[in-house]
N, C-alpha and C positions, 0 to 999 in steps of 0.2 A: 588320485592318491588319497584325498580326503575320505573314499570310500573305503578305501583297503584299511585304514587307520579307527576308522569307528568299527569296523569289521573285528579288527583286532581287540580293543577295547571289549567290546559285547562279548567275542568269544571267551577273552581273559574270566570276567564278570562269570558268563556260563560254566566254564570248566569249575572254578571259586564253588558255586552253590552245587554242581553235581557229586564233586569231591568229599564237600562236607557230608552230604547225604550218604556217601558211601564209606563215609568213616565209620556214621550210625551202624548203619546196617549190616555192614562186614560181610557181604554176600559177591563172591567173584563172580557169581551168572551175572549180576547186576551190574557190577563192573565194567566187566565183558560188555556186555549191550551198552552203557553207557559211553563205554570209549571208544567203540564204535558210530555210535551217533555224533558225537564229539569230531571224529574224522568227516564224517558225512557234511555235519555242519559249516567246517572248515573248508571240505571242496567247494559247496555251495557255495560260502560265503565269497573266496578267493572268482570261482567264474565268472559269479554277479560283478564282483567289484570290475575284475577286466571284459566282461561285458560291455560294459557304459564307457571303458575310456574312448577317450576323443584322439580322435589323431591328428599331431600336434603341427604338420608341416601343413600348411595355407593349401599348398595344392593337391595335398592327399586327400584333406578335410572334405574339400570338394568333389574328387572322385569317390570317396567311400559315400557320400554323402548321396551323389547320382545314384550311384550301385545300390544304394540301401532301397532309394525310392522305386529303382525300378524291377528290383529281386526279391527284395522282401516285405519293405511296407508300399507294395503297388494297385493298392486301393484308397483313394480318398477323395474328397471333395478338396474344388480350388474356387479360390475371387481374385479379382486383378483390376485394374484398369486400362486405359491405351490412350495416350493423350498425346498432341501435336501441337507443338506452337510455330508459325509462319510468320517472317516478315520480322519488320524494325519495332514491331508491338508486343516479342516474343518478351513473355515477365521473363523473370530471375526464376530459376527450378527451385522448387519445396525442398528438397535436399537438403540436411544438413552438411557439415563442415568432411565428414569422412565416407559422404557417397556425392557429392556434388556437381554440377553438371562441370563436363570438360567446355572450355572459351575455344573456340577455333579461330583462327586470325583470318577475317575472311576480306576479300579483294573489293576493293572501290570499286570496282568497273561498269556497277549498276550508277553509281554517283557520276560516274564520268558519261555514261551513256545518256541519261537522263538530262544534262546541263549541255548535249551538246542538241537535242529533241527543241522544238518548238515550246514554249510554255505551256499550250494548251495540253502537247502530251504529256508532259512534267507533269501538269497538276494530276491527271487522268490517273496517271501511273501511281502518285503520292495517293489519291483518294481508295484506286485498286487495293496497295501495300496496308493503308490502314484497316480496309473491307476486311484482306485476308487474315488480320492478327485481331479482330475483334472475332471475325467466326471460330479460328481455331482455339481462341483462349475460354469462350465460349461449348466448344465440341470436344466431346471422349467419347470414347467407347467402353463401358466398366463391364464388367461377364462376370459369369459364373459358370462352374462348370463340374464335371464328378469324370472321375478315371477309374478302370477295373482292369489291370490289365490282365488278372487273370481268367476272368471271361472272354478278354477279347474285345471290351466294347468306350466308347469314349463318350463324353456330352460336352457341348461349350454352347451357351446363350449367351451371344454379343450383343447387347443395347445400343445403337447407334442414336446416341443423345445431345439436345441441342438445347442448352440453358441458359437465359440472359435474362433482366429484367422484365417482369412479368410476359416473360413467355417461356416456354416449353413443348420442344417433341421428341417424341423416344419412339423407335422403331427394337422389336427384340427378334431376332431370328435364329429360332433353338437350334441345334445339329446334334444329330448321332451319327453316329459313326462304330458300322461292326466289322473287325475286323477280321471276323472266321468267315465271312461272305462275301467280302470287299464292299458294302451298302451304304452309301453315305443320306441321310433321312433329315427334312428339313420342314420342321413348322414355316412356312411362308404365307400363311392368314393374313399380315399385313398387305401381303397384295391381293394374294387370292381372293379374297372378301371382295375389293373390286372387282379384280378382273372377271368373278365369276360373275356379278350384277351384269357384264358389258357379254358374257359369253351364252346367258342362260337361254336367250330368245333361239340367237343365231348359232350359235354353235354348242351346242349342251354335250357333245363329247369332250367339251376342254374346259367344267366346270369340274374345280378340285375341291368343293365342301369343305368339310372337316378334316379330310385326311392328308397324311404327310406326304412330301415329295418323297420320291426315293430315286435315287439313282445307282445301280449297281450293275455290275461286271455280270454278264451272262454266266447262269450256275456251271454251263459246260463246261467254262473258260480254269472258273474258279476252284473246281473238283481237280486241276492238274497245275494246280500255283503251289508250292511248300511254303504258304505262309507260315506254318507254326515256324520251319524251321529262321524264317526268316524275322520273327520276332524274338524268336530263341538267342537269334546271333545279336541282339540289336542292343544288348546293355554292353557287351564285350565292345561293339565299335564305338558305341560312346564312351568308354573310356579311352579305347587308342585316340579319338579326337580331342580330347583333353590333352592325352599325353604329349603333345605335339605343341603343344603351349607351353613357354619356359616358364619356370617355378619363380624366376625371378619376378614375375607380372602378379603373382598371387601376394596379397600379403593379410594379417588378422589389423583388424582396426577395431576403433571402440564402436562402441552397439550404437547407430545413430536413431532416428525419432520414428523412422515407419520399425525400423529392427523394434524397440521399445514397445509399438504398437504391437507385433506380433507375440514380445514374453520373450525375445529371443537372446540365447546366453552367448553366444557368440557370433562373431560376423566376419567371412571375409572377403576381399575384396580386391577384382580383378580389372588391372590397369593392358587393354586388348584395344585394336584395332579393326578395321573393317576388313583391310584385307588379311588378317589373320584370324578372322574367323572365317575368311572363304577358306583357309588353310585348314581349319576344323572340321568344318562340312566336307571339305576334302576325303581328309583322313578317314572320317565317320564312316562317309560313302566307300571308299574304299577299300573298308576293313570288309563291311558289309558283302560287298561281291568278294573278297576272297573266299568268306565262309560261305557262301554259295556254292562258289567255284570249289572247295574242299568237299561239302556236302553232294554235290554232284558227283565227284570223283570215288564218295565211298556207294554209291544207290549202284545195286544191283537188280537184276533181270527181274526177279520177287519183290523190289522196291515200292514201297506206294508210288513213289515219285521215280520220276527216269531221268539223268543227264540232260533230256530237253525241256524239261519240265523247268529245273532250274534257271536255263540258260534264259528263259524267255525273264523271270527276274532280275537277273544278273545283268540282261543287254539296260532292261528300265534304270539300275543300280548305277552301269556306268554311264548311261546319258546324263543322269542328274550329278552324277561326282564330273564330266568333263564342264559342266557349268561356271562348278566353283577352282577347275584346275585353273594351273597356268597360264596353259593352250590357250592360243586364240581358236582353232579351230574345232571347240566344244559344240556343244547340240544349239547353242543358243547365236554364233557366228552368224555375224552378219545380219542381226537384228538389230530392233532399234534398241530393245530389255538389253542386249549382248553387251552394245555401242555402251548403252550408259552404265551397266557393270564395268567395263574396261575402263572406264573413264574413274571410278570410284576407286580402284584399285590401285590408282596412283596417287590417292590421294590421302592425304593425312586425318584421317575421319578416327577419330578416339573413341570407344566404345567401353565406359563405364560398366560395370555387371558387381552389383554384389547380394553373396550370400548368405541367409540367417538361417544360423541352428539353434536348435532345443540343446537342454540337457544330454540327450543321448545318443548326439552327430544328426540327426536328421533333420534336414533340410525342410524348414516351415517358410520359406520364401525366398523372393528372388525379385532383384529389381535390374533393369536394364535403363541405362541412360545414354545420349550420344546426340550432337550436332552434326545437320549434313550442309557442306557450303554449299548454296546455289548461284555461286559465281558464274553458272555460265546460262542460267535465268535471267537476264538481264533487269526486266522490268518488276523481280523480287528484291524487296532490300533483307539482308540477312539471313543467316541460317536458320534451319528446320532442325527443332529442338523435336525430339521424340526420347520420352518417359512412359516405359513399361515395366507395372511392377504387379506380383499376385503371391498369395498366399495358399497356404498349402492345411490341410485339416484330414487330420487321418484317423480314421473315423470306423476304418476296419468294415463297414458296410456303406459304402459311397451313395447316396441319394441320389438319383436320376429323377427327371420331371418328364421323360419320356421313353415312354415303353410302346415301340413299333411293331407291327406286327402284317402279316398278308393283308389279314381283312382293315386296317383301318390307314394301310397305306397304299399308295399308287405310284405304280415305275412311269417315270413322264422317257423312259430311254430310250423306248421301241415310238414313242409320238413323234419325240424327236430325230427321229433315223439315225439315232447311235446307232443301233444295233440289233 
């Protein structure tokens, strides 16, 4: 509003001195042209100003706000962290008062198990629980990373970092990721550099040098997948898994101190669950095989792609949505991963998420926070604090640190009898 009102101003201001000028002058060509420019200025001015508005509902802000990054500004550099805290050592989160970590009411049963243990595993157990909340208050993971999505291609280098008084180790293991090939490409130097010392004598076929891991999907496979169409559909399902989330969970708070750190003019912020965001990934997944499933129904005999070509997507599509349904009897049944999703899904796990925008709805960040009880851990005392937050840099040409290529990469797929 504040734009449409200086918009107005200015233009009042401009009509004032073009007027005058044409008092002088008395020339109606000049008129003519000037009151036309006059109109031009006034559309312009009016689209700009409704250009920038913000949309005002908590849970729009955020869908428009995905859409934008994934339609229109979907090239840019991101940074983040990934931090764990374990155990009765777990601090208080950095969080200010309006992103703050959720308290879960978590069960004695580790205190009752423990007092009923001989002393000697009491103590065991006490010195374990402080081990684990020195290491984890100690260890993050911080990345960086660049997105294109209009190439097709992705990067994330995760640092797996371990900092305590005067000591330090950082492990960094870059990724790409193309997705017109299905290739996923991985600097692993960290190992390699040994492993190739221990392979060069005896085995010199499984010395990897300088060149990237690659693992990818045989091309024959890949020539009959309708990835495009299936990245085409993939901002439309992330919206419908939004939409599936009541608007009463969304709400605008004040900008808190990482918001602050990023410049960010507003912030919202979403009060979710664990097992509603299996309900998310649900939906997601689900939207996604329908427009397969619709895509397939329109490919004819002339089709790049044919009704099986999809169907081979669509089957991948719903194994990964029966994961996050309902159903007990998803692709993951009867596993021990299955076991302990079923068991979280009953349970009261709070999942903090909030978002900061720029001046112009777009989405410069995103923090995620949430406690999981390890009530049925016995010999952990307390919840598993996990704080994930990153930022967003649009940049309109995304920085990459890696540029893969035949000659300076090696498929390890066919060594390892993938395929």
């Amino acid at each position: 509003m504040q734009n449409i009102w200086l918009f107005v101003f200015y233009s009042f201001t401009i009509i004032n001195l073009i007027l005058f000028f044409v008092f002088i002058f008395k020339r109606d060509v000049m008129r003519l042209q000037i009151t036309k420019m006059i109109l031009a200025l006034a559309v312009a001015g009016l689209v700009s100003a409704c250009g920038n508005k913000i949309e005002e509902s908590p849970d729009k802000m955020v869908r428009a706000g995905m859409q934008r990054m994934m339609k229109e500004d979907n090239q840019f550099n991101f940074s983040g962290s990934y931090r764990l805290e374990m155990g009765n050592q777990a601090g208080a989160s950095t969080a200010d008062k309006n992103s703050e970590a959720i308290t879960v009411q978590s069960s004695d049963s580790s205190e009752e198990f423990l007092e009923a243990e001989p002393d000697y595993y009491k103590q065991q157990m006490e010195s374990v629980n402080r081990m684990m909340g020195l290491i984890s208050k100690s260890f993050s993971i911080p990345f960086t990373g660049a997105v294109d999505m209009r190439k097709g291609r992705m990067e994330v280098i995760p640092e797996f970092r371990y900092e305590s008084k005067n000591a330090l180790i950082s492990y960094k293991f870059p990724v790409y990721v193309d997705f017109n090939n299905l290739s996923v490409y991985m600097d692993a130097s960290a190992i390699t550099n040994v492993s190739d010392v221990m392979n060069e004598q005896s085995n010199p076929q499984l010395v990897i040098g300088d060149r990237y891991v690659q693992l990818a999907v045989p091309q024959d496979r890949v020539q009959h997948l309708p990835i495009a169409d299936l990245l085409k559909s993939l901002p439309k399902s992330v919206d419908d898994g939004y939409a599936v989330i009541k608007s009463s969970e969304f709400s605008k708070v004040s900008v808190d101190e990482f918001g602050k750190e990023l410049e960010a003019k507003h912030q919202v912020k979403l009060n979710s669950s664990y097992a509603e965001s299996l309900k998310y990934n649900a939906a997601m997944l689900q939207s996604l095989s329908q427009a397969l499933k619709q895509a397939a129904s329109k490919a004819g005999s002339d089709s790049k792609y044919q009704p099986q070509d999809y169907a081979v997507l669509q089957k991948i599509i719903d194994a990964l949505a029966s994961i996050y349904s309902d159903n007990n009897d998803g692709a993951l049944a009867g596993t021990p991963i299955g076991s302990y999703m079923a068991q979280f899904k009953n349970k009261p796990i709070p999942i903090v998420s909030n978002f900061y925008f720029d001046s112009k709805g777009r989405i410069i960040g995103v923090r995620y926070q949430c406690e999981v009880p390890l009530d049925d851990i016995k010999e952990l005392k307390g919840p598993m604090k996990i704080d994930y937050k990153f930022q967003l840099e649009y940049t309109g040409s995304p920085k990459f640190t890696m540029q893969p290529t035949p000659q300076n990469s090696i498929n390890i797929g066919s060594r390892l009898g993938l395929y």
